[in-house]
C-alpha positions in Angstrom: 0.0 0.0 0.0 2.9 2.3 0.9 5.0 1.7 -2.0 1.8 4.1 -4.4 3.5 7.1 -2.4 6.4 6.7 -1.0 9.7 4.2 -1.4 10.2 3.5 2.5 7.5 2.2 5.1 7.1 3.7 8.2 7.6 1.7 11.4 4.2 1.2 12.3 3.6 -1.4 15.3 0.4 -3.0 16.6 -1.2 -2.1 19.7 -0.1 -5.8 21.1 3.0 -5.1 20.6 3.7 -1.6 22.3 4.8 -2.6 25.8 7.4 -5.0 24.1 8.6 -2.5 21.8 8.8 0.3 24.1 10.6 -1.9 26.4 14.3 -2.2 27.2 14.6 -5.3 25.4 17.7 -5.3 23.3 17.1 -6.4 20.3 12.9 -7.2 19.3 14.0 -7.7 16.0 10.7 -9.9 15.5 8.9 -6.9 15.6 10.4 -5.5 12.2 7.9 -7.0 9.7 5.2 -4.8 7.1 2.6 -4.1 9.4 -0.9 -5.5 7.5 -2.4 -3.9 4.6 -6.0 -5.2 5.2 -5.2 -3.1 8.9 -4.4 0.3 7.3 -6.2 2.6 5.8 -5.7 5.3 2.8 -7.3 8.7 2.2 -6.6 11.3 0.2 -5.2 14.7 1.9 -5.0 18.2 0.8 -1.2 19.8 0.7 -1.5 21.9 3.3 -1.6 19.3 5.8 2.6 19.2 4.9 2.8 22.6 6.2 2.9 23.8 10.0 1.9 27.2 9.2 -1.8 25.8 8.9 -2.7 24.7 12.5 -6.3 23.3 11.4 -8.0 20.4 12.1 -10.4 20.1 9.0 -8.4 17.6 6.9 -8.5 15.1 10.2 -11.0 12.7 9.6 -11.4 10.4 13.0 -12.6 7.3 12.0 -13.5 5.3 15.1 -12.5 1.8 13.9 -9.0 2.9 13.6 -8.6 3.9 16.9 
């Protein structure tokens, strides 16, 4: 999904794994896989979301089964 926008994939970890992550554990080098595309989703976005000199909230669209 990432690849249609962008070469690299942000680290993006599931909520069962936070604690684990956030943890002072080493090395949790299990947790380094693609996180799930059927778990993400996509939505377009105006430009001006890329700028901080446009402190809005309108292009935020909370969508409760994300969360």
């Amino acid at each position: 999904m990432m690849a249609k926008i962008h070469d690299r994939m942000p680290v993006i970890r599931h909520r069962d794994d936070y604690e684990r992550w956030l943890s002072p554990e080493p090395d949790p080098d299990d947790l380094m896989r693609p996180f799930p595309d059927a778990l993400m989703k996509m939505s377009p976005i105006d430009r001006k979301v890329g700028s901080p000199k446009n402190d809005i909230i309108d292009e935020i669209d909370p969508d409760p089964t994300m969360v």
